[in-house]
C-alpha positions as CSV (number, residue, x, y, z in Angstrom):
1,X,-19.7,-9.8,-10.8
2,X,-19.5,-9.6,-7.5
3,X,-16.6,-9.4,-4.6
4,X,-17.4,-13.1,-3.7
5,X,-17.5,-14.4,-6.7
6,X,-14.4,-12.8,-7.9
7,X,-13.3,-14.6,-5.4
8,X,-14.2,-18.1,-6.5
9,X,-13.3,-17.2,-10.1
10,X,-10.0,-16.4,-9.0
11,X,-9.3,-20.0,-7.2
12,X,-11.2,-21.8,-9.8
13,X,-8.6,-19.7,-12.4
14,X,-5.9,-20.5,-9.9
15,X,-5.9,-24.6,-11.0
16,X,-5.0,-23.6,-14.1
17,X,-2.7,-20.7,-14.2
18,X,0.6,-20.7,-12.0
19,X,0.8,-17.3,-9.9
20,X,3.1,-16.4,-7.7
21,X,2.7,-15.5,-4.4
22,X,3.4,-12.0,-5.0
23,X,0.6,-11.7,-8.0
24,X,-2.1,-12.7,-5.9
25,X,-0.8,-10.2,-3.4
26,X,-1.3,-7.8,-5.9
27,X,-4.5,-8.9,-7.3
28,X,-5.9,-9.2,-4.1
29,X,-5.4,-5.5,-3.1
30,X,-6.3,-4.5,-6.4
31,X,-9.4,-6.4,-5.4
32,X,-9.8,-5.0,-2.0
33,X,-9.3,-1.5,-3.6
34,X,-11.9,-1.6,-6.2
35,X,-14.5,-2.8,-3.5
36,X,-13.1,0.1,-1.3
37,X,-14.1,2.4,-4.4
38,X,-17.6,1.2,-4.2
39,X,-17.1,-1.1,-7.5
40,X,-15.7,1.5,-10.1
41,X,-13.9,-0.5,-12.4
42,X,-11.6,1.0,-14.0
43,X,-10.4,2.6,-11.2
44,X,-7.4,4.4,-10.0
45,X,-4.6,3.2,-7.7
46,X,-1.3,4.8,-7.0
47,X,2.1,3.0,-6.9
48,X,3.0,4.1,-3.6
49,X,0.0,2.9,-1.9
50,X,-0.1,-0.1,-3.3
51,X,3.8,-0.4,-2.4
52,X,3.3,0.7,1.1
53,X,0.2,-1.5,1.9
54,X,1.5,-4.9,0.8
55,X,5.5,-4.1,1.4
56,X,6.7,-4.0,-2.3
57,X,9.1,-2.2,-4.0
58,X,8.2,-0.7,-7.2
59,X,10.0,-2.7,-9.7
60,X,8.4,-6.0,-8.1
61,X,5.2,-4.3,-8.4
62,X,5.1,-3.6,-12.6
63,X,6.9,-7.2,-12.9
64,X,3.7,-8.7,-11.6
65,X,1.1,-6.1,-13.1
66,X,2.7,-7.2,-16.5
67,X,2.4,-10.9,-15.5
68,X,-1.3,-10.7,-14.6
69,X,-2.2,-8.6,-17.7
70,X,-0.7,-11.3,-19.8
71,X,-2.0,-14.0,-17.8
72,X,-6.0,-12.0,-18.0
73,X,-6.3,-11.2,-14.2
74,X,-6.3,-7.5,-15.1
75,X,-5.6,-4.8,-17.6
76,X,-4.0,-1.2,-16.8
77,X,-3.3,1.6,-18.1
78,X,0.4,3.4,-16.6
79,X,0.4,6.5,-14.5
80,X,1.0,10.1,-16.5
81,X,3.7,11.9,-14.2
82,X,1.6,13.5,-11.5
83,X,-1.1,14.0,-14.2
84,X,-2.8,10.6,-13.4
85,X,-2.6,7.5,-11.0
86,X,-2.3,4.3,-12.8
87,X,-6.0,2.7,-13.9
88,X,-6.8,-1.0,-13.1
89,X,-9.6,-3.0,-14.8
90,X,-10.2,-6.0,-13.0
91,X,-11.2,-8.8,-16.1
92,X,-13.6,-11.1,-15.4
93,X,-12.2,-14.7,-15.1
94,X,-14.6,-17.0,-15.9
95,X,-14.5,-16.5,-19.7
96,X,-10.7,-16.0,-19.4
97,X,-10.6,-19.2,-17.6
98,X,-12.1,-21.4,-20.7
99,X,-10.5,-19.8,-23.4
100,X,-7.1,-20.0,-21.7
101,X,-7.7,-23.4,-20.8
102,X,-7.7,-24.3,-24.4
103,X,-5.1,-22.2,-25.4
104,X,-2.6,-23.2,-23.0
105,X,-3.9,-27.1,-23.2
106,X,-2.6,-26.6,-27.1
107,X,-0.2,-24.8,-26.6
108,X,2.0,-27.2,-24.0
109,X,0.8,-30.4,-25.3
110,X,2.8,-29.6,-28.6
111,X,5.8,-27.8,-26.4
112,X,5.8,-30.9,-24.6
113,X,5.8,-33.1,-27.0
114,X,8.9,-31.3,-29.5
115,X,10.7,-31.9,-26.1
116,X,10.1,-35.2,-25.1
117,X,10.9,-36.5,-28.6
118,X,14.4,-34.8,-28.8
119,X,14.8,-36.1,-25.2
120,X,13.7,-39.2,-24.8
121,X,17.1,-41.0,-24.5
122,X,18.5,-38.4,-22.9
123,X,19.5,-39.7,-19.1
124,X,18.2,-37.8,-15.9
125,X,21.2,-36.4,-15.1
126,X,22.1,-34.8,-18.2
127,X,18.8,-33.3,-18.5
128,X,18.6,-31.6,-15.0
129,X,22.7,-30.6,-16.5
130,X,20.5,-28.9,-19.6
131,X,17.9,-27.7,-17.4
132,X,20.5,-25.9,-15.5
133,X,22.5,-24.5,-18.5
134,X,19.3,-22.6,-19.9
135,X,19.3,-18.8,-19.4
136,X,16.9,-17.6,-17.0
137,X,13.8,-16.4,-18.0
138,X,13.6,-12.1,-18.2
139,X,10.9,-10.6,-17.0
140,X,8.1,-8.6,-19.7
141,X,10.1,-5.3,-20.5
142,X,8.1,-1.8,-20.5
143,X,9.0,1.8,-20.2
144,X,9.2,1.6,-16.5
145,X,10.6,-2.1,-16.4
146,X,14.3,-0.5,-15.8
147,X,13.0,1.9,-12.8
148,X,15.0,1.4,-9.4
149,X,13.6,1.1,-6.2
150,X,12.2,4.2,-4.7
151,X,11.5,5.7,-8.1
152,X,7.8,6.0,-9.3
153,X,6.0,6.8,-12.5
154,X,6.2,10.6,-12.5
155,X,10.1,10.4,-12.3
156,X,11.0,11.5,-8.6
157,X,12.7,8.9,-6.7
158,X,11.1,8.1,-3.1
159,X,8.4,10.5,-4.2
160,X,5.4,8.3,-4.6
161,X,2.3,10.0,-6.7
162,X,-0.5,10.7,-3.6
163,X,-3.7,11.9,-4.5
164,X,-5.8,14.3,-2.6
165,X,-3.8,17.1,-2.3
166,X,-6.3,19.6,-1.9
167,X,-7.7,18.1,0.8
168,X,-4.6,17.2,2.5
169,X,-3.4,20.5,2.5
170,X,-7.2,22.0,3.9
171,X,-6.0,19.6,6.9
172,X,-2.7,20.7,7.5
173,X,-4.2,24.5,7.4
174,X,-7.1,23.2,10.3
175,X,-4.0,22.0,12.1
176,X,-2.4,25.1,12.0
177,X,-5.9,27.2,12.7
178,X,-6.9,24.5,15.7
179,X,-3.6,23.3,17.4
180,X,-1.6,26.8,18.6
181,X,-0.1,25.7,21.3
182,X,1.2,22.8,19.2
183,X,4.5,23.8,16.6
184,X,2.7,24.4,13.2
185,X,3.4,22.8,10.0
186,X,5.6,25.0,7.7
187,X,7.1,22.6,5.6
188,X,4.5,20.1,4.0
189,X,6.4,16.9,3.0
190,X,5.8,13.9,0.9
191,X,6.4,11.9,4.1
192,X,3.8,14.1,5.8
193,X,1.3,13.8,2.9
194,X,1.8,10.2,3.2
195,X,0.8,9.9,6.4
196,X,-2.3,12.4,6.7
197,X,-3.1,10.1,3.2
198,X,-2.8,6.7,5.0
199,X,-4.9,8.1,8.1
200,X,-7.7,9.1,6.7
201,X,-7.8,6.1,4.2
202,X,-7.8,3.9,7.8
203,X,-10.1,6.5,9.8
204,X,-12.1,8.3,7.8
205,X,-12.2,12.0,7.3
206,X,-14.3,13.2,10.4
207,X,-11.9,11.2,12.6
208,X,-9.1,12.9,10.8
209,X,-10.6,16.1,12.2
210,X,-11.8,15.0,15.0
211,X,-7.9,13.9,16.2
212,X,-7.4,17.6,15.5
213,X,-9.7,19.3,17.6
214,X,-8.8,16.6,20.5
215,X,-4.9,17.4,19.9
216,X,-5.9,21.2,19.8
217,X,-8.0,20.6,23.3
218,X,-5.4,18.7,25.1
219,X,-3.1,20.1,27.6
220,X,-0.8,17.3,28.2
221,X,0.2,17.5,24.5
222,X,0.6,21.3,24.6
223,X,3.4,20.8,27.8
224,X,1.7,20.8,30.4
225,X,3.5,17.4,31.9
226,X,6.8,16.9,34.0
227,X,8.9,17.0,31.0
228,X,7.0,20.0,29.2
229,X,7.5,18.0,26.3
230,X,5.5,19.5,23.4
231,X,3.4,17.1,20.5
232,X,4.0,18.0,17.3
233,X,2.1,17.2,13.5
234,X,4.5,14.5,12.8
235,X,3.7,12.5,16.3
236,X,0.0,13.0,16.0
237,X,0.4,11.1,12.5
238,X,2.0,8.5,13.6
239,X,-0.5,5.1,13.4
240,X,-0.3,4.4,16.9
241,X,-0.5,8.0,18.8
242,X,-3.4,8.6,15.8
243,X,-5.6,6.1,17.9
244,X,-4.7,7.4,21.4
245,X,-5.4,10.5,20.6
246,X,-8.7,9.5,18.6
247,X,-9.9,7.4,21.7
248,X,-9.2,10.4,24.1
249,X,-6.5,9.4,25.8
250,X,-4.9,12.8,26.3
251,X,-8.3,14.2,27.2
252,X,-8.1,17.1,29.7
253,X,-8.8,15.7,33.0
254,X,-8.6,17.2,37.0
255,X,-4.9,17.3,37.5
256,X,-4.8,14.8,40.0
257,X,-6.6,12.6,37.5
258,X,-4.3,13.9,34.8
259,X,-1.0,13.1,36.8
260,X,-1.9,10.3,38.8
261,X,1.0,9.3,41.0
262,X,4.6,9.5,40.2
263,X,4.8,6.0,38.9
264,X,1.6,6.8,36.5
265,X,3.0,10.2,35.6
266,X,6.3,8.5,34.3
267,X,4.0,5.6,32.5
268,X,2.2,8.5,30.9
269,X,5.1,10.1,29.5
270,X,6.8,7.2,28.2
271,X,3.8,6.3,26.0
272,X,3.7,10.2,25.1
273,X,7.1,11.5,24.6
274,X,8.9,9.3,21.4
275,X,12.2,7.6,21.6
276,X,14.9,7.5,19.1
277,X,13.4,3.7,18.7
278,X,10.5,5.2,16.8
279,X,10.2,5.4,13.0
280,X,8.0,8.0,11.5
């Protein structure tokens, strides 16, 4: 199978099987993510990414796994603490799609008719009154059903699982090694990890670098403006300043290039120096 006609299997699937709107979020990154890992399938997918990347919390997140395991989109396997990402197998649909077909043709035309026979008399009113008195309908329960927001798999709230830690921490080292006259990382955090994680993901590992050595080159960022504000690891990170910095915007230039006039100066900084509106 290929990405395109997953594609078509999935709306052709769709017609017959009710998804939510948050399932074929999730199926569609899952989708997006295999083709990302060149078609391994299984493959591997952390709860945080896929949290971060379609804005989900983590609860939402096994609710509709569950839901399109049982409905044959996918199956998967859980996370092992920090031992293992959870594994993803994404099914193919068109033999699911026949043999659910029947099933489920079966299976509501005798539902439906048990129903209508007990309620055939029954006026409109009092059935939407029945209707309403029903219980709701509980979620699939599993080990990490019960799990609050901000708490993954591996049992450390707000501390999703990222892999590539190796290689993260090689980058935060060249950072150290490449930018001295920036303030050097002492402290690596989950946030930071998160961020170098989601960057190279976006960029690419040579750009990753390449930001480096450009951060590393750039007097502006080391203090050299009006403000002698200083750029830090955190700021460099950052999505936005990432691609300024990656397209050479704080190149080193002839200082009457660098500053400009006053009112470029003071455009310059603003874009440079963060304000308490920014969120890391």
């Amino acid at each position: 199978m290929n990405y395109i006609e997953l594609i078509n299997l999935f709306w052709q699937t769709r017609r017959r099987v009710r998804l939510s709107s948050v399932e074929a979020d999730l199926y569609f990154f899952l989708l997006q993510e295999c083709n990302t890992q060149n078609w391994e399938n299984p493959f591997e997918c952390p709860n945080g990414l896929i949290c971060v990347s379609i804005g989900m919390s983590e609860p939402t997140l096994i609710d509709a796994r569950n839901r399109l395991q049982q409905k044959g989109f996918i199956e998967f396997v859980k996370g092992n603490r920090r031992a293992q990402s959870p594994v993803y197998t994404l099914l193919n649909l068109n033999n699911f799609s026949k043999n659910f077909s029947k099933t489920f043709s079966k299976s509501f035309s005798k539902s439906f008719s048990k129903t209508h026979s007990k309620t055939a008399d029954t006026p409109l009113i009092g059935e939407k009154q029945k209707q309403k008195q029903k219980p709701p309908i509980s979620p699939p329960k599993s080990e990490d059903a019960e799990l609050p927001f901000g708490t993954s798999e591996n049992g450390n709230s707000g501390k999703p699982n990222i892999p590539g830690k190796p290689e993260i921490e090689e980058i935060v080292r060249f950072y150290n090694d490449t930018c001295k006259s920036l303030r050097p990382v002492k402290t690596l955090t989950d946030k930071r990890r998160e961020a170098v994680y989601a960057r190279l993901r976006e960029h690419g590992r040579e750009a990753v670098f390449d930001v480096i050595r450009a951060a590393g080159r750039s007097s502006f960022l080391a203090g050299q403006n009006t403000r002698e504000w200083t750029a830090d690891f955190d700021w460099i990170f950052r999505p936005v300043n990432f691609v300024k910095v990656l397209e050479g915007k704080y190149e080193n230039k002839e200082k009457s290039q660098q500053y400009g006039s006053e009112s470029n100066r003071q455009i310059n900084e603003r874009l440079a120096v963060p304000s308490h509106y920014e969120v890391f």
